[in-house]
C-alpha positions as CSV (number, residue, x, y, z in Angstrom):
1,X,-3.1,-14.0,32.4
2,X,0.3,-15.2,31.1
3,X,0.7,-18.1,29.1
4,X,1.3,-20.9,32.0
5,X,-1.8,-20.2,32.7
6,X,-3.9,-20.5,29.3
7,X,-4.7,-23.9,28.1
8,X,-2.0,-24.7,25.0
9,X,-3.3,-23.2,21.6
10,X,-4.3,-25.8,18.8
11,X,-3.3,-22.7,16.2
12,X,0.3,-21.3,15.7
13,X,1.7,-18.2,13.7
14,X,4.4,-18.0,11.5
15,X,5.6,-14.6,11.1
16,X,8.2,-14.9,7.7
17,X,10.2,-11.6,8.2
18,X,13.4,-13.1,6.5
19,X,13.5,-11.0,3.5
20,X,16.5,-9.1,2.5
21,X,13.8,-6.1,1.3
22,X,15.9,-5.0,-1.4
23,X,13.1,-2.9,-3.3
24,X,12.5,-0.9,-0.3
25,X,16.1,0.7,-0.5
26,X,16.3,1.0,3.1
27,X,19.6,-0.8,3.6
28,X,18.5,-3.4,5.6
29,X,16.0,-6.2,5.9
30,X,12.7,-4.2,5.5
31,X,11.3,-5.8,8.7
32,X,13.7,-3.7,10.9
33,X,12.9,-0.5,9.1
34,X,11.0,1.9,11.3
35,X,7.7,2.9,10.4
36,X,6.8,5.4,12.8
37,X,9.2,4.6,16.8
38,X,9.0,1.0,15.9
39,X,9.5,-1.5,13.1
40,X,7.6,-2.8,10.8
41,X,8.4,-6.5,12.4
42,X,6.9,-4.4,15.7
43,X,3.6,-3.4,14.6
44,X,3.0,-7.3,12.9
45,X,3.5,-8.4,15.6
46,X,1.1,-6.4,17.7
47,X,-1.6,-7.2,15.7
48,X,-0.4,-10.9,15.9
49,X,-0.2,-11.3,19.4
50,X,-3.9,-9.0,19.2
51,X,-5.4,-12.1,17.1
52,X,-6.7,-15.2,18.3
53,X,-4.5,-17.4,21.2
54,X,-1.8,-19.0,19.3
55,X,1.9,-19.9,19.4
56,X,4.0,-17.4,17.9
57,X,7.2,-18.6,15.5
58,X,9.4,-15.4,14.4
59,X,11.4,-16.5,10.6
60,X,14.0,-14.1,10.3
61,X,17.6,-13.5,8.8
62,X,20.7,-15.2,10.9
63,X,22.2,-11.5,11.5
64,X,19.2,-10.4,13.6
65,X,18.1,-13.0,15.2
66,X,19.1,-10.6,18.5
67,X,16.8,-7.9,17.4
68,X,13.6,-9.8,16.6
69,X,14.3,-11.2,19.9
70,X,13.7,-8.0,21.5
71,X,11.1,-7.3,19.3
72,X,9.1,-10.3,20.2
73,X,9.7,-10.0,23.8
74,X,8.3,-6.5,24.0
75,X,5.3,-7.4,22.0
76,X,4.5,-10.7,23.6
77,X,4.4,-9.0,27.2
78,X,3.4,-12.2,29.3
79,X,2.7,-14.3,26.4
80,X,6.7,-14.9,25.8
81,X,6.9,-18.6,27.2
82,X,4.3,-19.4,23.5
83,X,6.6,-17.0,21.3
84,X,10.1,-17.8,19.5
85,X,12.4,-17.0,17.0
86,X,14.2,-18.8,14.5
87,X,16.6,-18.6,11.4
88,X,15.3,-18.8,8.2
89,X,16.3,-20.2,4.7
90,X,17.5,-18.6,1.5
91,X,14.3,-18.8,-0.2
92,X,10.5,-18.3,1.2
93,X,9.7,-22.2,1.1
94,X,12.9,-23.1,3.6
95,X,12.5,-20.6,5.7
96,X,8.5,-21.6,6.0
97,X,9.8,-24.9,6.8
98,X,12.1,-23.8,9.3
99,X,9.1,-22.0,11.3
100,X,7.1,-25.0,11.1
101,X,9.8,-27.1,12.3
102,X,9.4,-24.7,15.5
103,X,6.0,-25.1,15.6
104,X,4.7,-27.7,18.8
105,X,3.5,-31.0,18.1
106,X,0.2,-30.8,19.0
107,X,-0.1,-27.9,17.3
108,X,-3.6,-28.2,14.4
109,X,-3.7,-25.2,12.5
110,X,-0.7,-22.9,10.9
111,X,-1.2,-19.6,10.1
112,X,1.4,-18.1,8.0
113,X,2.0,-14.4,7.6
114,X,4.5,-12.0,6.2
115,X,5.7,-9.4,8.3
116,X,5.7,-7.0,5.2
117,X,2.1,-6.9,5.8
118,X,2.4,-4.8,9.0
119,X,-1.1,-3.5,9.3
120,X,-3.4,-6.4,8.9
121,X,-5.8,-6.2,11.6
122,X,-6.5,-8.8,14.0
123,X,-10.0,-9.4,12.5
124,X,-8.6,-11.4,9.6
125,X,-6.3,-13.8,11.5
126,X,-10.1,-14.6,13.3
127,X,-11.5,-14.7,10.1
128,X,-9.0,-17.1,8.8
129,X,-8.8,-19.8,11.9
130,X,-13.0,-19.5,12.0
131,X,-12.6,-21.0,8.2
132,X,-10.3,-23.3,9.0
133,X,-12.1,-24.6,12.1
134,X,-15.5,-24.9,10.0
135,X,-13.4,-27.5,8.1
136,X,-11.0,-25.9,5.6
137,X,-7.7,-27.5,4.4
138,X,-6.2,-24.4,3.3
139,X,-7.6,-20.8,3.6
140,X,-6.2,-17.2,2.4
141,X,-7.8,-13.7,2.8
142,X,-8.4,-11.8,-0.5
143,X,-9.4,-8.3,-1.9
144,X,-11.1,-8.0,-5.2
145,X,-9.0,-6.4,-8.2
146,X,-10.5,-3.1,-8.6
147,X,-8.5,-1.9,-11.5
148,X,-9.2,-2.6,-14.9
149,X,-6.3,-5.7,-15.9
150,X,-4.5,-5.9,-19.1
151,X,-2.1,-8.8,-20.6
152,X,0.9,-7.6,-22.6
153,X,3.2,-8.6,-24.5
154,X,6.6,-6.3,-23.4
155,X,4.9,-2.6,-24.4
156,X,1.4,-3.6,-26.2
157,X,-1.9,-4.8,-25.1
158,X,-2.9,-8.3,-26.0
159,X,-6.1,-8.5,-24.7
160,X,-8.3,-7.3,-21.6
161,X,-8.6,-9.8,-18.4
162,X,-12.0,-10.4,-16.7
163,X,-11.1,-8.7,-13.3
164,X,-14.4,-10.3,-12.0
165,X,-12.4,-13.7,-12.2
166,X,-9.3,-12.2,-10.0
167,X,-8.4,-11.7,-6.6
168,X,-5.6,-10.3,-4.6
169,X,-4.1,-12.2,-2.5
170,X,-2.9,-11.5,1.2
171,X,-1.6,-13.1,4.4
172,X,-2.3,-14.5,7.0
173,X,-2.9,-17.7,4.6
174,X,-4.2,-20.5,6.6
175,X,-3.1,-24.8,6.5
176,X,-4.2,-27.5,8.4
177,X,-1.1,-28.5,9.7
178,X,-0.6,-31.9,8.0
179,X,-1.7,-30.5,4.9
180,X,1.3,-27.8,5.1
181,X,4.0,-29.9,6.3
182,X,3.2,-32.5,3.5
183,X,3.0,-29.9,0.5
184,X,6.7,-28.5,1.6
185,X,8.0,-32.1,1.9
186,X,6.9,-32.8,-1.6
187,X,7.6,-29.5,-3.4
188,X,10.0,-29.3,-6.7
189,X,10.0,-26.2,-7.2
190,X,9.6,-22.5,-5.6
191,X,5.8,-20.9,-5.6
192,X,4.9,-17.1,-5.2
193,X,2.9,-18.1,-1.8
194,X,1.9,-20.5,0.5
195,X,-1.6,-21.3,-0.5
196,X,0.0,-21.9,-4.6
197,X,2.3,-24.7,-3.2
198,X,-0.8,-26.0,-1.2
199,X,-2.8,-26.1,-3.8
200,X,-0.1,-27.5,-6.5
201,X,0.0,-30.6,-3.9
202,X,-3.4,-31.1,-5.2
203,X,-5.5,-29.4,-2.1
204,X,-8.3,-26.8,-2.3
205,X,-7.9,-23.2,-1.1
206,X,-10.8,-21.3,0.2
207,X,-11.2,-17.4,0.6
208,X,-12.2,-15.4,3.5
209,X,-12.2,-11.4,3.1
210,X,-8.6,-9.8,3.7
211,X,-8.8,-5.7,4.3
212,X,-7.4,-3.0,2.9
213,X,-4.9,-2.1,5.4
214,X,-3.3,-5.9,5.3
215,X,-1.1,-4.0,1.8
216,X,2.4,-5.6,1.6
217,X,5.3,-2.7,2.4
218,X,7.5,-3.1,-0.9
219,X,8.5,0.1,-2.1
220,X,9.0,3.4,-0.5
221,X,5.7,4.4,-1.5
222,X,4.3,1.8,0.1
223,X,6.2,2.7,3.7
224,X,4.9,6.3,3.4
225,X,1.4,5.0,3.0
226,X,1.8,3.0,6.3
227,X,3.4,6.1,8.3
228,X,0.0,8.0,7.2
229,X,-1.8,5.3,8.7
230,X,0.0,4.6,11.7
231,X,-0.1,8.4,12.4
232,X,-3.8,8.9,11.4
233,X,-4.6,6.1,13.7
234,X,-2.3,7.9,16.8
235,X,-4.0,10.8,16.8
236,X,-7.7,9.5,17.8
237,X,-6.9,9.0,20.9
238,X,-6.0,12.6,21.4
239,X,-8.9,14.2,19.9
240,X,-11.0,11.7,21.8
241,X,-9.3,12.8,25.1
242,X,-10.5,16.4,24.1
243,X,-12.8,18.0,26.2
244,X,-14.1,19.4,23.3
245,X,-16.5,17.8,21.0
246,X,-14.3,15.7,18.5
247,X,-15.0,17.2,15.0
248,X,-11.9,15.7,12.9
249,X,-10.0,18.1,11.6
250,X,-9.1,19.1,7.7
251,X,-6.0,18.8,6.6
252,X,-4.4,21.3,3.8
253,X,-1.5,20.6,1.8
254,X,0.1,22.7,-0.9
255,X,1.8,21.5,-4.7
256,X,3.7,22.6,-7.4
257,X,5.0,21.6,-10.7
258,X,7.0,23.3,-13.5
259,X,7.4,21.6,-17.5
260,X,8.9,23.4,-20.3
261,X,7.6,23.3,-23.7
262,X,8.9,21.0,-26.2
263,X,7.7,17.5,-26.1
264,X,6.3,15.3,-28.6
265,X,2.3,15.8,-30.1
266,X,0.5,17.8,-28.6
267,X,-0.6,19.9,-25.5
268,X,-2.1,18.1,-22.4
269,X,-2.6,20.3,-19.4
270,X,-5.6,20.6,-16.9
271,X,-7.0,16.8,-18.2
272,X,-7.5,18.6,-21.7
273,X,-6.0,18.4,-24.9
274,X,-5.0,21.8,-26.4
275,X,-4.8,21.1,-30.4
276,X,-2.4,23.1,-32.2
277,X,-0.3,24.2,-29.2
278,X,3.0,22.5,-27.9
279,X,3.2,19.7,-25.9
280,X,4.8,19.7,-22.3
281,X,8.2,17.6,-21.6
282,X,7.6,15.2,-18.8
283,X,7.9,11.2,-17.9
284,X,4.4,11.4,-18.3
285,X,2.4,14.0,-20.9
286,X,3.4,16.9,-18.6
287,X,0.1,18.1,-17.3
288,X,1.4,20.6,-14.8
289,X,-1.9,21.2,-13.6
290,X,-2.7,17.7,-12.6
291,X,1.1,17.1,-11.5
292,X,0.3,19.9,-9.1
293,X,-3.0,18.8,-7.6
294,X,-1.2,15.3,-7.2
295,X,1.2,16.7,-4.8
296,X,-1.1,18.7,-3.0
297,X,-3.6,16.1,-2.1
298,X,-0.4,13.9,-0.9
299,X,1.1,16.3,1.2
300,X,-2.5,17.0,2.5
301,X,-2.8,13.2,3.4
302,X,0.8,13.2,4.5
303,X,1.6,10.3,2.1
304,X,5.0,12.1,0.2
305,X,4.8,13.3,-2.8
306,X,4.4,12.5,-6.4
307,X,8.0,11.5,-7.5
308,X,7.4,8.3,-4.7
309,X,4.0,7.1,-6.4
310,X,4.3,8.3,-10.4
311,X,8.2,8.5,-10.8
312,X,10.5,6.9,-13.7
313,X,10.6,4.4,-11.4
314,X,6.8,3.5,-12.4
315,X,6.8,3.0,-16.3
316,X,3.0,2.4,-16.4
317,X,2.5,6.1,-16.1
318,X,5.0,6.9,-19.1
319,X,2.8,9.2,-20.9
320,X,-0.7,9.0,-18.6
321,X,-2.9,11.8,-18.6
322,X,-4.2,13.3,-16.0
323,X,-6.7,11.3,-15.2
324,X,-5.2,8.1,-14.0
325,X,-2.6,10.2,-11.8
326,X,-5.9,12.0,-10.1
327,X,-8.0,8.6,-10.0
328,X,-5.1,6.6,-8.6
329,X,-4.2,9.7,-5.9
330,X,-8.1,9.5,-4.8
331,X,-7.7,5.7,-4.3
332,X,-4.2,6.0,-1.8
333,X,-6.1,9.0,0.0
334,X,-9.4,6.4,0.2
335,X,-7.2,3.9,1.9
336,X,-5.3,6.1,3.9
337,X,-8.6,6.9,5.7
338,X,-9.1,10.5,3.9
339,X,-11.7,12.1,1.7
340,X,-10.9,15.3,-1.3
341,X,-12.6,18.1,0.1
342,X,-12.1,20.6,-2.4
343,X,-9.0,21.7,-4.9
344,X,-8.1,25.0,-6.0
345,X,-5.1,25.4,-8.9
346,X,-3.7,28.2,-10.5
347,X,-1.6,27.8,-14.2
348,X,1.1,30.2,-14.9
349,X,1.7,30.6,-18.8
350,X,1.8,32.7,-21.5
351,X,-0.3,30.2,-23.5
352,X,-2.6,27.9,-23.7
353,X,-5.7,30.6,-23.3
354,X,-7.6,29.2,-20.2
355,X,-10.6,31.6,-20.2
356,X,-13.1,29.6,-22.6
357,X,-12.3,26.2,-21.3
358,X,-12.0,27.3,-17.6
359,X,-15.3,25.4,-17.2
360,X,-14.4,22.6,-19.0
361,X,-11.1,21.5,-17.2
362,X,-12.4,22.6,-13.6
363,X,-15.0,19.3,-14.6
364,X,-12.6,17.1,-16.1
365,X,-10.3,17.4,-13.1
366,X,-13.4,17.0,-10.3
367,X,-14.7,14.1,-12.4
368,X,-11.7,12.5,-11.7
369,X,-11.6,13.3,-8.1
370,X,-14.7,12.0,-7.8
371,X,-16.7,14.9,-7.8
372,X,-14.6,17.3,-5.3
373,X,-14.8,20.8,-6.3
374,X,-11.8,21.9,-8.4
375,X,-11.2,25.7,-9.2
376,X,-8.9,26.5,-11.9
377,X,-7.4,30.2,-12.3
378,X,-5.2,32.0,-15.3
379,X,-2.6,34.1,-15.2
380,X,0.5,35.0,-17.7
381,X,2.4,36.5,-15.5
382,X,2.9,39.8,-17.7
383,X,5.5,38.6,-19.7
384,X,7.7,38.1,-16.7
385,X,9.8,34.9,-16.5
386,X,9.9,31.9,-18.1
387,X,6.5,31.7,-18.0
388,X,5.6,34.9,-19.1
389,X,8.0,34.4,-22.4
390,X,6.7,30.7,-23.3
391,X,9.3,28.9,-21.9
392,X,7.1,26.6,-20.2
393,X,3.8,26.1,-17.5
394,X,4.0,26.9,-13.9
395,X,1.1,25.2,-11.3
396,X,0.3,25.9,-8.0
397,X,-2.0,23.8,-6.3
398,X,-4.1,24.0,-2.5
399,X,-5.9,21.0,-1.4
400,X,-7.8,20.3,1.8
401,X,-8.5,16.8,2.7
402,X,-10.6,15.3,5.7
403,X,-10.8,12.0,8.1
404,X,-13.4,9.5,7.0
């Protein structure tokens, strides 16, 4: 049906792709950056133009205005008349206003949602406008915080914060119309989001759920996380196609990691602490063990490797053990749609002495994985290179993953 022929929405979208995605590295604004044959403004807007009837209001950077065009004219199909695209502003508020300013005049409800968050399902727009219909000023979707919160003060812990009190925030965040336009009219100062400068106008927000897939692509880590996804989610439709039955398949993915000796306290390796023996030199404590399951499980899930999730570039994991690196890689495989089937590491060195706390690691390291199976083997390499002569630890990790 195309648009001339659908009664005109009460709801419009505001897609904010105007960011110059500096953090991303990718040389350009990180809307136009490919996530898999199409951008990451392409695949928000599928799932836009997937949600709820609306009017559809592209907010991007002067310099390509011509590309979102053709963007939103492939995506819209026959919905094009209802879709547009304009210029937006130097910061997030302007170039909000400048997709509102867009918006029709009999338009009730604005949705607003960053493009950055590519994957967000068309479930939560519904989610959203059902809140807002039932009588909601202002409406955002949210995820619980998971992870235990800390406040600091530059490098030291102050005090622990209540994560039962906290929620992350995502888009599409929801306004009555009036209640939008009136908040940006009257705003001194920037806000983090939409909802913040709604509800520092005096206005209450309300929650619906958001989902885990609605993430925000920042970093490069977080671009190879939405590859796996888009690719995981590609190839259902050929194993569904199969005349076979569809059994999803495991995946198997190999890792490595080398440290020499020579770092400060002691010895971490396999998630145990070796008094009396050398530590490891590393950004972290140098667990080659756990460095190597890491990249195994990664490459398994097709999510890069460990240099793009735990590198210098993350200060939080300066000096982590190996638990955190194994919890956090369970969690990105959890949301990439995969489960830890089973691990199985090897350590090359001519010391620690594995054989009477074999046991002991192979339980630390599944314990942190959540129970998969982890099999740790020993060898010193008979004196032969740098491992053999106490130079340092060698790892060699195999990990098979499967769909969930």
């Amino acid at each position: 049906m195309s648009t001339s022929a659908l009664p005109r929405p009460r709801t419009a979208i505001v897609v904010v792709a105007a960011g110059s995605g500096t953090r991303l590295g990718a040389g350009r604004p990180k809307a136009f950056v490919g996530i898999d044959t199409h951008t990451v403004l392409r695949h928000a807007l599928r799932n836009v133009f997937a949600a709820p009837y609306a009017q559809v209001v592209v907010v991007v950077p002067a310099a390509h205005v011509g590309d979102a065009r053709t963007e939103l004219a492939e995506a819209a199909g026959d919905r094009g008349e209802a879709a547009s695209v304009v210029v937006g502003g130097e910061t997030r508020q302007q170039s909000v206003a400048a997709g509102l300013a867009a918006v029709w005049p009999d338009v009730e409800l604005v949705l607003v949602h960053d493009a950055a968050r590519a994957l967000t399902p068309p479930e939560v727009f519904t989610r959203v406008i059902a809140a807002l219909d039932a009588g909601a000023e202002a409406v955002l979707p949210v995820l619980p915080v998971v992870d235990t919160v800390k406040r600091v003060d530059g490098s030291v812990v102050v005090a622990g914060v209540d994560r039962a009190e906290l929620a992350a925030a995502q888009t599409p965040q929801g306004f009555r119309r009036d209640v939008l336009q009136d908040a940006l009219a009257g705003a001194d100062r920037e806000h983090t989001d939409d909802a913040a400068l709604v509800q520092a106008a005096g206005h209450a927000v309300g929650t619906v759920d958001g989902d885990e897939r609605a993430f925000k692509i920042t970093t490069a880590a977080d671009l190879e996380r939405a590859r796996a996804l888009v690719t995981a989610v590609a190839a259902v439709p050929a194993v569904a196609a199969s005349p076979r039955p569809a059994v999803p398949l495991p995946r198997v993915g190999i890792g490595t990691d080398v440290h020499a000796f020579g770092g400060d306290g002691t010895l971490w390796l396999a998630g145990l602490e070796w008094p009396g023996e050398r530590g490891l030199q590393g950004h972290s404590d140098g667990d080659a063990v756990a460095h190597a399951i890491v990249d195994a499980l990664l490459a398994a899930a097709g999510l890069g490797d460990i240099g793009i999730h735990f590198g210098t570039d993350h200060p939080e994991y300066a000096g982590a053990h190996a638990a955190a690196f194994l919890t956090r890689t369970r969690a990105l495989l959890g949301e990439a749609g995969y489960a830890i089937g089973n691990v199985s590491v090897q350590v090359q060195a001519a010391r620690p002495r594995f054989s009477a706390r074999r046991v002991e690691a192979e339980a630390v390291l599944s314990a942190a994985l959540g129970g998969a199976p982890v099999s740790v083997s020993a060898t010193t390499t008979d004196g032969l290179g740098f491992t053999g002569t106490g130079e340092g630890v060698a790892a060699f990790a195999v990990a098979i993953v499967h769909p969930v």
